[in-house]
N, C-alpha and C positions, 0 to 999 in steps of 0.2 A: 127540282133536284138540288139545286145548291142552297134553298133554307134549312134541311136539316142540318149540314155540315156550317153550316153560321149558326145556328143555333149553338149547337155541340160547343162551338170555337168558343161564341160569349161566356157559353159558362165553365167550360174549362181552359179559358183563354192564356191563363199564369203556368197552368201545367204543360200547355202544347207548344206556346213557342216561349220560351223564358226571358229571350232577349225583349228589351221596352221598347225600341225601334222597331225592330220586325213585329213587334207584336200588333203596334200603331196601325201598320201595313193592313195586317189581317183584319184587325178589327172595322175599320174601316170599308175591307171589303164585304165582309159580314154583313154590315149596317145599311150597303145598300143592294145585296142580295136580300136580306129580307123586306128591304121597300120597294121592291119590283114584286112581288107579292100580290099588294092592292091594285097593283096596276097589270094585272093580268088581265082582267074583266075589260080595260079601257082601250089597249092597244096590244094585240098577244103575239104578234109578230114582231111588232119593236123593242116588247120585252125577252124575247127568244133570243133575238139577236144579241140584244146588251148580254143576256143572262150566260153568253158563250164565254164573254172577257171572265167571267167568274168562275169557271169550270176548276184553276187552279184553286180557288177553295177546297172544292173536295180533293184532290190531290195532296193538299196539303196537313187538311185534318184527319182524313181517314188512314193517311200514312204514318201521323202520329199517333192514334187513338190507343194504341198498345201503351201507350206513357202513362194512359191512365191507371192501370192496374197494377196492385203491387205483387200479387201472386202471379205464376207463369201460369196457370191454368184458367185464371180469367182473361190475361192478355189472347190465350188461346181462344175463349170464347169470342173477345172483343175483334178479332181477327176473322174469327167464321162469321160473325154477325156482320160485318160488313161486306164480307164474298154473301150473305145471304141477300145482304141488299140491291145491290147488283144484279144477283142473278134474278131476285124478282121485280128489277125493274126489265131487264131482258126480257125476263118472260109474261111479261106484261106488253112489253112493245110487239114482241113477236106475234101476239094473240090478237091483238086490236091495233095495229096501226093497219092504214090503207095501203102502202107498199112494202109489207113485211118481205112478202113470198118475193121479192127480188132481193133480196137481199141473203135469202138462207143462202148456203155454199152451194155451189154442184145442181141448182133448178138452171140449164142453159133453156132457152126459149125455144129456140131448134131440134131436142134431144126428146 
C-alpha cells in the first residue's frame, strides 16, 4: 500500500512538497517503502510491521495529489481516483480477508 504513494512522491516530489528539507524527509521515506518491496517474500510480518511507520506517506501524498492539476475538474478527478482507491482496497479486504465478517458494523456474535 505504501509503494504507490512513493512512487507518485519520487516523481512528483518538487510539486508535492516544495520545501527542500521536508522534501529530504519524504523522499527518504519513499525510498525505503519501496525496499520493503523485495523483502516481502523474505520476512512478511517484519515488513508489515515496519510498513505501518510509513502509513504517513500516503497521508501525505494523496492529500497533496490535487496539486498536481492545473484545471479544477482534473483535481476533481484526482480526488475521486483516490476515494476509488480506497474503496477498492476495502473492498478487497472485506471480500478475502480471514476475519473480515468481525469487523462489518452491527454482526454482534449473540444476536
Amino acid at each position: 500500500m505504501n509503494a504507490v504513494p512513493a512512487v507518485l512522491f519520487l516523481i512528483f516530489r518538487k510539486r508535492l512538497a516544495p520545501d527542500r528539507v521536508e522534501r529530504k524527509l519524504w523522499v527518504w521515506m519513499a525510498l525505503f517503502a519501496i525496499a520493503c518491496i523485495p523483502l516481502v517474500s523474505q520476512a512478511s510480518t517484519a515488513v508489515d510491521r515496519v510498513a505501518l511507520y510509513f502509513i504517513p506517506l500516503q497521508l501525505f501524498v494523496f492529500s497533496r495529489i490535487a496539486r498536481l492539476a492545473v484545471a479544477a475538474r482534473r483535481k476533481g478527478i484526482l480526488v475521486v481516483s483516490v476515494m476509488a482507491y480506497y474503496a477498492a482496497v476495502q473492498l478487497v479486504w472485506l471480500n478475502f480477508a480471514t476475519h473480515s465478517q468481525y469487523w462489518i458494523p452491527y454482526r454482534i456474535v449473540w444476536l
